[in-house]
C-alpha positions as CSV (number, residue, x, y, z in Angstrom):
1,X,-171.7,165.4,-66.7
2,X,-173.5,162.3,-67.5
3,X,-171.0,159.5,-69.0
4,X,-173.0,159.6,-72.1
5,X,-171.8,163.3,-72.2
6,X,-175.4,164.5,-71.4
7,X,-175.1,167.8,-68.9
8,X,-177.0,167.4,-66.0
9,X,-179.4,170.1,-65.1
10,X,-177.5,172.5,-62.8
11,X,-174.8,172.2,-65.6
12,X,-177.1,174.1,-67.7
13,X,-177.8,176.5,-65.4
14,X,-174.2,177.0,-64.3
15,X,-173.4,178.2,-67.6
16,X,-176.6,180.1,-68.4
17,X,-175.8,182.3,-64.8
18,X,-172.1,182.5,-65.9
19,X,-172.6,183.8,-69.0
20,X,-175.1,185.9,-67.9
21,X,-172.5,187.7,-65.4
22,X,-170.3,188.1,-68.0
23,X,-172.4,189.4,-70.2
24,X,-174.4,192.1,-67.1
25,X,-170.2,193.0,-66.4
26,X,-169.4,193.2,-69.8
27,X,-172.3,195.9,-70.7
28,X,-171.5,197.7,-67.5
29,X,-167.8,198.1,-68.1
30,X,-168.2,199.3,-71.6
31,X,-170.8,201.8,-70.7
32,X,-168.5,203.2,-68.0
33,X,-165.6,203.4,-70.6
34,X,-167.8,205.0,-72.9
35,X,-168.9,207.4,-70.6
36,X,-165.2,208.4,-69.4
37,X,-164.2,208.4,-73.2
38,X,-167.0,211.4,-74.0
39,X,-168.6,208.7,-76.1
40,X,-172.3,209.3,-74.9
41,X,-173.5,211.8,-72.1
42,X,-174.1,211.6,-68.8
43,X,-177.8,211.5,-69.4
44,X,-177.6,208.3,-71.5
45,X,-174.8,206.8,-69.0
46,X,-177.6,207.4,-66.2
47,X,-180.6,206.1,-68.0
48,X,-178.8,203.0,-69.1
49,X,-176.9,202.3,-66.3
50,X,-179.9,201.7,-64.5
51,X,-180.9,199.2,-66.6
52,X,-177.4,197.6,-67.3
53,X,-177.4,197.4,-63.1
54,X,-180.7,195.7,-62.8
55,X,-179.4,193.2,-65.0
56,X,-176.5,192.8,-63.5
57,X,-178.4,192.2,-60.1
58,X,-180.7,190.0,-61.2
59,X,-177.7,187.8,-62.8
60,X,-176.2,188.0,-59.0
61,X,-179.7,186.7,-57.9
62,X,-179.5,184.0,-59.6
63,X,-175.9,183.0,-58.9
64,X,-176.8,183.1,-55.3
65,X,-179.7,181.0,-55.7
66,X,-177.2,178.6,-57.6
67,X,-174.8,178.7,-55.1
68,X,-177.6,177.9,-52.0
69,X,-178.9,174.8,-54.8
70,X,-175.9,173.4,-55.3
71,X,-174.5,173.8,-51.4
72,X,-177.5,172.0,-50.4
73,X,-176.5,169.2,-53.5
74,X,-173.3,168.7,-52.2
75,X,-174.2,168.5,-48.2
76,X,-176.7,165.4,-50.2
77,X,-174.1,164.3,-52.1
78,X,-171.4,164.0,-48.8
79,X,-174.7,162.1,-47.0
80,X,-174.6,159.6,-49.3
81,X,-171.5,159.2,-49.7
82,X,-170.9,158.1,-45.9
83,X,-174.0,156.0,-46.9
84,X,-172.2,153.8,-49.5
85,X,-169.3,153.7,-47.0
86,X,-170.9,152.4,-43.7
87,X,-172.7,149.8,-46.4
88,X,-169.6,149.1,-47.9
89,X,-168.0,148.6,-44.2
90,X,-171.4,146.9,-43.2
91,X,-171.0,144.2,-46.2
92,X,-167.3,143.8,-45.2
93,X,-168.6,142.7,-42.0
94,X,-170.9,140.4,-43.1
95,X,-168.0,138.6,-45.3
96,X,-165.7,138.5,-42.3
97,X,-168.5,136.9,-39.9
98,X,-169.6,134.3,-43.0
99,X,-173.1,135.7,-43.7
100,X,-172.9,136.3,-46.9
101,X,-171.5,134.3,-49.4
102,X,-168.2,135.4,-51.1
103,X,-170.2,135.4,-54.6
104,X,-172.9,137.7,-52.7
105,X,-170.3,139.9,-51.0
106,X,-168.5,140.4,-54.5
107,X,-172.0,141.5,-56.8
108,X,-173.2,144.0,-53.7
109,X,-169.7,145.2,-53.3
110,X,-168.9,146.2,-56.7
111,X,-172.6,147.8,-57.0
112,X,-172.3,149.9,-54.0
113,X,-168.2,151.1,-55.0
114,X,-169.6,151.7,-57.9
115,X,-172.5,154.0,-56.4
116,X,-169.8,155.4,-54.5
117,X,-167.6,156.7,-56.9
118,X,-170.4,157.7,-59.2
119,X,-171.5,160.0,-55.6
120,X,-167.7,161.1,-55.1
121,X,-167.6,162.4,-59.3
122,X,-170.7,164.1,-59.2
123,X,-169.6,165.9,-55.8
124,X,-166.2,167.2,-57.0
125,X,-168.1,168.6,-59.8
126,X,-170.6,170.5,-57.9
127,X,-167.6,171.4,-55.3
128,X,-165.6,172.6,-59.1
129,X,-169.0,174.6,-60.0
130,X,-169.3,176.0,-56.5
131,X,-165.9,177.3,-56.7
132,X,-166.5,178.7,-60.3
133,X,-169.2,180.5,-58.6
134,X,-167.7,182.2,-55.6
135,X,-164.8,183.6,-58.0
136,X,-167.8,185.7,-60.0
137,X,-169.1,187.4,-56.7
138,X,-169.6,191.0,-58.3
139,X,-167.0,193.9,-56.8
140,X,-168.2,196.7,-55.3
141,X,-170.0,199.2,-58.4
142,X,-168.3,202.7,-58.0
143,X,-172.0,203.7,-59.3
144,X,-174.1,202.1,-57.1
145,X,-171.6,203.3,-53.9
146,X,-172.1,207.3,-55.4
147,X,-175.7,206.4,-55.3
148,X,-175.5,205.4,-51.7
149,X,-173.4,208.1,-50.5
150,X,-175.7,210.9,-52.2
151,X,-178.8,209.6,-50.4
152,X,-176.7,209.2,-47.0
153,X,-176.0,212.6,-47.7
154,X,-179.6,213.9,-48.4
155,X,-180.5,212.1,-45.4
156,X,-182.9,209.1,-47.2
């Protein structure tokens, strides 16, 4: 999040692919429950499921995609954040030895801590969104494993 409040981009998308898990698990486990129930047939389980599974993969698709953007984001994020450090140390340097000016070494210091701790925020929230991620990797579909197991069986 921006300090104005703004969200950044992969904000949005975070909680567009979240919901859209929920939702995808949401459908599945209700048509399961209304199948076990004896609330529809097993006709209508098996033509919807097939749909309610395609959503639900194409929701897993794009949390996967998410997690690979926002890996990448934070392997950038670390970068730069050993960046503003060694500059940081750098500048120190250049105090200690005289070659810059105390005035000089106090404006480029407070810039570049600033940088940094505007890089450190930003990469404990993609590490928070990462984890948020990983702890909605789908379990294993009891339908989708019959489905295996019956072609296995007819030798596909």
């Amino acid at each position: 999040m921006l300090p104005n409040g703004q969200l950044l981009a992969w904000e949005d998308e975070l909680n567009e692919v979240l919901e859209e898990l929920k939702r995808s698990g949401e459908k599945l486990t209700r048509l399961k429950s209304l199948m076990l129930a004896g609330k529809i047939s097993k006709e209508t389980y098996e033509s919807l499921i097939i749909k309610f599974e395609a959503d639900a993969s194409s929701a897993e698709k794009k949390r996967r995609a998410l997690i690979e953007s926002l890996s990448k984001s934070h392997k950038e994020l670390s970068e730069q954040a050993k960046l503003f450090e060694n500059l940081i140390l750098s500048l120190e340097a250049k105090l200690a030895s005289s070659a810059v000016s105390e005035d000089h070494y106090v404006k480029i210091s407070t810039a570049l801590k600033y940088g940094l701790e505007e890089t450190i925020r930003e990469m404990e929230s993609v590490s928070s969104a990462l984890t948020e991620l990983y702890k909605e990797a789908p379990e294993p579909n009891q339908y989708l494993i019959d489905r295996a197991m019956k072609r296995v069986e007819k030798g596909e």
